[in-house]
N, C-alpha and C positions, 0 to 999 in steps of 0.2 A: 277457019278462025276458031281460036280457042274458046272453050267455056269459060266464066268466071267460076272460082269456088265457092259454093253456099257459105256465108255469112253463118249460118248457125250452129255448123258443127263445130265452132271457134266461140262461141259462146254457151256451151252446152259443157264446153269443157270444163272439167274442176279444178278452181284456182289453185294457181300454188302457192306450198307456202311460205310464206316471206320472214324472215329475219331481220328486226330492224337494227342498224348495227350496233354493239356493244358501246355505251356512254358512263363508262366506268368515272366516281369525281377523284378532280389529282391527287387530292390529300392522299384517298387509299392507294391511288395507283401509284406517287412515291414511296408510299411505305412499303409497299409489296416488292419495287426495285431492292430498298436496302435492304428489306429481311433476304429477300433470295440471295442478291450479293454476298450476306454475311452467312449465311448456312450454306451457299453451295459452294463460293469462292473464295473463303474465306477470309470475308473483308473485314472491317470491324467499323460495328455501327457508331463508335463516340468519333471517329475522323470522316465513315461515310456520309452520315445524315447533318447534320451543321454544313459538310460544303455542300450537297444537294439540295436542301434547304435555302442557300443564301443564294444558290442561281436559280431558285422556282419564282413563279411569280404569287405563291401563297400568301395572305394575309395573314396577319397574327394569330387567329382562333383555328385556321386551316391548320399554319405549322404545330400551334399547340397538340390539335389534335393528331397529326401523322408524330412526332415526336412521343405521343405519349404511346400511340399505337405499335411503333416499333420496337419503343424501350421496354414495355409493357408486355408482350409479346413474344421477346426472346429470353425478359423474366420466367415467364409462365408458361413455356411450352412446353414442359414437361406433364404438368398438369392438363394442359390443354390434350395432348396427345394422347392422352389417358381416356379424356371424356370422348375424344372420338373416335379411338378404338374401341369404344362402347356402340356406338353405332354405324359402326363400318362394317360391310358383307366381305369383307375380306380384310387380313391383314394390313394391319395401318403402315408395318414398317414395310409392305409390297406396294403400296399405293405411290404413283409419281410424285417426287420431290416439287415439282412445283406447283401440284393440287395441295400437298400438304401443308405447303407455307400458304395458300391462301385460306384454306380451313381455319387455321389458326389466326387468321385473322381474323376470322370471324367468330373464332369461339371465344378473342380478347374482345372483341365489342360485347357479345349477348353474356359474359359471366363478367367480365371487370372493368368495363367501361358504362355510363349513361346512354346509350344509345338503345331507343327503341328494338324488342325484337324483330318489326317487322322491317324495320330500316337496316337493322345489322346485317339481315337473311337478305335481302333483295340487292343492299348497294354491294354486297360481297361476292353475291353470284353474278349482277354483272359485271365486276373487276375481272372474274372468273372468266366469263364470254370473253374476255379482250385479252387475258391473258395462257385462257386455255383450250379456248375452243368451244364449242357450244355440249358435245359429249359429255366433255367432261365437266362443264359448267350443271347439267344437269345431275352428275351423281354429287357433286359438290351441295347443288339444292335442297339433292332429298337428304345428304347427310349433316345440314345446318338445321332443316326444320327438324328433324329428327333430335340432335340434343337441343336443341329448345324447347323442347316440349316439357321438362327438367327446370328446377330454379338452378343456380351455385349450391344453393343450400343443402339441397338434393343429391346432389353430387357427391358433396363433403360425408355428409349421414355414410355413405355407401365407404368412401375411402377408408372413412374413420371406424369401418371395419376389420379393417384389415388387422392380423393381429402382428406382423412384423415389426417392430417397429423402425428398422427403417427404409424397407417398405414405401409402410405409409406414410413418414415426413418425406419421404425422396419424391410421392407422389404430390402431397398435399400443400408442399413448399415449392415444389419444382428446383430439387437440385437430385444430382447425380448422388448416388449411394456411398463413392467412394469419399466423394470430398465429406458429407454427414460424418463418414467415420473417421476422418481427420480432424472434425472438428472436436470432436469426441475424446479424441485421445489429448486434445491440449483444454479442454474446457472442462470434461468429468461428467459431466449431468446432462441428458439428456432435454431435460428441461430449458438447461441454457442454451444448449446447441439450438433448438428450436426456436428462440425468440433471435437467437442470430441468425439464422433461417429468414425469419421474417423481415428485420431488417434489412436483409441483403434484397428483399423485394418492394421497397422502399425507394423511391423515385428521389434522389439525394439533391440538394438545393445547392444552385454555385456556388462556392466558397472563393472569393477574392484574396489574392496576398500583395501587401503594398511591400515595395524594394527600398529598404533604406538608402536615405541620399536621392532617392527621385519622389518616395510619396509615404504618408504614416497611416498607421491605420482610421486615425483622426479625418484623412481624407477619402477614406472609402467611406468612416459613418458622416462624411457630411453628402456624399450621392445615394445616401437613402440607405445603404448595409450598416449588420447589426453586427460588431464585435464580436469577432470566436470566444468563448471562453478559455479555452486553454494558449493560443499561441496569438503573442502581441502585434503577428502583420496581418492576420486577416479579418476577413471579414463576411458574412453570409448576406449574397443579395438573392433578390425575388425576379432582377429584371431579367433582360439578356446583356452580359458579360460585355461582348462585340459591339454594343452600343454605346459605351463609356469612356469618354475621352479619356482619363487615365487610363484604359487598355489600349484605345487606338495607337495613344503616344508611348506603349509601351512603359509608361512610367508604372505600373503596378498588372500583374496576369490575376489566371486563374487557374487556383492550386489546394488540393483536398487539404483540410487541418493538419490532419496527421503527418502528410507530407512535408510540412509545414513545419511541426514540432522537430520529426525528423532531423533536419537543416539545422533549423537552431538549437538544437540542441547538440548536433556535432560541433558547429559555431563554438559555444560555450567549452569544450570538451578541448577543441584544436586551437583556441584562442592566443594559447603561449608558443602555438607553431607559426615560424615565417613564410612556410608554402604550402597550399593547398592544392588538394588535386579530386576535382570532380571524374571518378574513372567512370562511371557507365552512365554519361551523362543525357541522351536523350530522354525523351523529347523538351528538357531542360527545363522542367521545375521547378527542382532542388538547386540547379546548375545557376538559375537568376537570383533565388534568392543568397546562396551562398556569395555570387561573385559582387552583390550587393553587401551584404555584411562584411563579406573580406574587403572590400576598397573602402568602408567608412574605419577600417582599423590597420588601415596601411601593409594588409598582408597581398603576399603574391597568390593569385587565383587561374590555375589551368580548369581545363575540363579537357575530357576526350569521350568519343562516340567512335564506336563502330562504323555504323551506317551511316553513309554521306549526305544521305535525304536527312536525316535525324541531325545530323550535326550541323546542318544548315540553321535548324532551327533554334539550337542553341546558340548558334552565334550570334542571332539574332536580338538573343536577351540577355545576353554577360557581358555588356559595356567594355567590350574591344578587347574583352578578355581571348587570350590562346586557346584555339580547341586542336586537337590531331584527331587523327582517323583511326589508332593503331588497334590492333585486336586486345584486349583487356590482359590478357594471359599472356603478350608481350610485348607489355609495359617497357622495359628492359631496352627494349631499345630505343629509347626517346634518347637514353643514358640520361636520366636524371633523377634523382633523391628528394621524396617528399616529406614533410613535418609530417602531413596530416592528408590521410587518402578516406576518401567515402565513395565503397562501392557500393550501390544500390544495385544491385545483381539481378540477370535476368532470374523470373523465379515464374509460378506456375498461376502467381497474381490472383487466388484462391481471396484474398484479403482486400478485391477489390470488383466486387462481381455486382454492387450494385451499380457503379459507373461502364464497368464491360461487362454486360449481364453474357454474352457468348461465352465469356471464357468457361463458364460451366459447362457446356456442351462441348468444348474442343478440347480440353486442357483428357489427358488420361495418365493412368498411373504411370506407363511407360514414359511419356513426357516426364513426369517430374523423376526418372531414374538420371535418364540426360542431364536434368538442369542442374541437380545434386551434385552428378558428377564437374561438371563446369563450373559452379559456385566454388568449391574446392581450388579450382585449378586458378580460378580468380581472386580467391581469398591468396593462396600462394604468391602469386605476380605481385600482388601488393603489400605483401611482409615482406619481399625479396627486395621492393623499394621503397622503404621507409625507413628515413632516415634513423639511427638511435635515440630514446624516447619518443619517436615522432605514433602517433596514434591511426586506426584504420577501426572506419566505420564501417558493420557490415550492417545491410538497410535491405527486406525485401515488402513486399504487398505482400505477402502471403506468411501464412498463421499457420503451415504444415509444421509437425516437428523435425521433419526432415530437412527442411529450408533454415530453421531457426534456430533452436538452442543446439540440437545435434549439431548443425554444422558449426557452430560455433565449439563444442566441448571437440570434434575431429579435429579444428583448427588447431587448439590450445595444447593436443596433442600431438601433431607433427610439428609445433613451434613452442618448442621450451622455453626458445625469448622472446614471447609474448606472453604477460598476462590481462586478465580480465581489467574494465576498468569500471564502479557500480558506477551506474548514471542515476541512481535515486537522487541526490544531490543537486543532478539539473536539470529533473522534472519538475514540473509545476506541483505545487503541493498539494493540492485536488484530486492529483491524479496518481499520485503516491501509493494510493492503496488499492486501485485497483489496474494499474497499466506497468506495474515491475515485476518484473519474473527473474526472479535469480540475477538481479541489479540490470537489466534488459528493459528497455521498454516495450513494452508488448499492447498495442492498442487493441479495441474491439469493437466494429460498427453496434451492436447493440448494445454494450455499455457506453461509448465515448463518442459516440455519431460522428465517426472520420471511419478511414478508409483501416483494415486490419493491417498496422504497419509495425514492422517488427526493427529495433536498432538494437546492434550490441556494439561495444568499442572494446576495443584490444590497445595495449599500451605495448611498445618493443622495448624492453629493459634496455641501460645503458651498459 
């Protein structure tokens, strides 16, 4: 018969140790999805975070807070990455891509958000357990208390060292070097590029546009929005957008100012033409409100998109108006002849980095040789269909000179029968003296709080 085992070499033992499991809260654990989505796979956080958000089960001040964490976040992580390569035993650009996006989340709580030091460092590191292991949770730990120990303020002193200067606004604004000196070469001063800098880090408030024929702007200031100042269909709200019956029922979106001016003012330009054609019309903005302006003045209104997911959406807001699918560059074959074409062209969208704060970190020089080349080829396809005297809008988000005036003086050069057409005339008179460039309008988030949106029109002689 066996012996039983002593009971007390089984309690003499040294406990082990336990792990209790990571209870990271959703707010941060959603936001950690979209950042990683949008820096590794490159998703883009303005179409990620709103549908992830509207299937969470977050409350209002949850969403507020991942919303601002993410937007927030992919502003600043330039700078961020700067302060923790300060405190990194090894190279920050060697460290795992998915420790890095959670770092950064937490270096946007402890320097640009309200949140307690001791809250920012502990609810960070255990998002960290849940989403990287406990290893690595732990060098994530000693690398959070470590730049906390620092104000912002502290920080800045040290940047504002640096004697490059750009350098240190690439560091201290969190944008790339290249786009500073783009900005540079259409602004002049150093000084200005910098407070455009700033704005671009600016959290920008919805802007609503009401659609002639379905709503005035009269009725977005009666659900509480404040009148743009320069363009007569919008309007700035505070709420959320998605919750307002004029957007449920489609009778009025939501569409940056600029964008806005945009439209109406090619409207105003194309007025004496009978056909319109929206060529690069997703994700259809400009494509609602023009096909709204063209059916209150009895004009014919296409639109076309590339992309079939994209053009869905536009079909959705040009009141039964025609889209096709064809590629931009061959127009030609629809065989048809337009008054009045506005291509909003793909472009490297530099002029809209507070609403896609990523494009600053994806967009590179090489990209914008590509889009150059393409703007061209699309500026082409639409002088080859347009009708005589019939006018072509050329419209980007971006303030590069490469996208704007230059392509416009190469256009005016391989097409003799085209001339320029000034649009000072059907700018708002406010904005006269500071949004015209060589008869172009030329917007700018830190003067005109819209999006950097550039328009020139070209007229084709008879």
């Amino acid at each position: 018969m066996g012996h039983a085992c002593p009971r007390v070499k089984f309690l003499n033992k040294p406990p082990r140790k336990s792990f209790s499991a990571p209870k990271p809260d959703a707010s941060r654990l959603l936001a950690y999805d979209v950042l990683h989505e949008v820096n590794r796979n490159g998703g883009y956080s303005n179409l990620l975070l709103p549908k992830i958000l509207s299937q969470s089960a977050l409350d209002e001040r949850d969403r507020g807070f991942a919303t601002e964490l993410v937007y927030g976040t992919l502003r600043m992580q330039g700078r961020h990455d700067w302060i923790l390569a300060q405190a990194s035993d090894r190279p920050w650009e060697e460290v795992d891509p998915a420790l890095v996006d959670v770092a950064r989340l937490g270096a946007h709580q402890l320097f640009e958000m309200r949140v307690p030091t001791h809250a920012a460092v502990s609810a960070t590191v255990e998002l960290g357990r849940k989403v990287l292991g406990e290893s690595k949770a732990s060098f994530l730990n000693a690398i959070l208390r470590k730049i906390s120990q620092k104000t912002l303020d502290e920080y800045v002193s040290e940047i504002m060292l640096i004697k490059d200067d750009f350098e240190r606004l690439s560091i201290l604004h969190s944008h790339p070097q290249w786009i500073i000196s783009a900005y540079l070469d259409q602004l002049g001063s150093l000084d200005e590029v910098e407070k455009l800098l700033i704005a671009n880090n600016l959290a920008p408030r919805p802007t609503l546009v009401s659609w002639p024929g379905l709503s005035t702007q009269d009725d977005l200031i009666q659900v509480g929005a404040t009148a743009t100042p320069f363009s007569p269909y919008g309007a700035v709200f505070d709420g959320s957008p998605a919750s307002l019956d004029l957007v449920i029922a489609r009778k009025a979106g939501v569409q940056d100012e600029g964008s806005q001016l945009v439209a109406q003012i090619f409207s105003q330009v194309a007025a004496d033409q009978e056909t319109w054609l929206d060529l690069c019309a997703g994700p259809g903005g400009k494509a609602a409100l023009l096909a709204a302006i063209a059916q209150s003045k009895n004009i014919e209104f296409r639109a076309n998109e590339i992309s079939e997911v994209r053009a869905k959406l536009v079909r959705q807001v040009v009141q039964g108006a025609e889209v096709s699918t064809v590629d931009a560059r061959e127009l030609s074959t629809l065989g048809k002849k337009y008054g009045a074409i506005l291509a909003d062209v793909p472009c490297t969208g530099l002029g809209a980095l507070r609403r896609r704060p990523e494009v600053r970190w994806r967009r590179t020089v090489s990209d914008l040789k590509a889009l150059v080349i393409l703007q061209g080829e699309i500026i082409d396809a639409a002088i080859e269909n347009l009708l005589p005297g019939g006018v072509l809008g050329y419209a980007t988000c971006s303030p590069h000179l490469s996208e704007t005036r230059i392509a416009v003086s190469e256009a005016l050069k391989r097409h003799p029968e085209m001339e320029l057409v000034d649009l000072t005339s059907f700018i708002h008179a406010e904005l006269r003296s500071s949004a015209v460039d060589r008869g172009a309008l030329t917007l700018w988030t830190h003067r005109h709080n819209t999006d950097a949106m550039f328009l020139s029109v070209l007229r084709k002689k008879n």
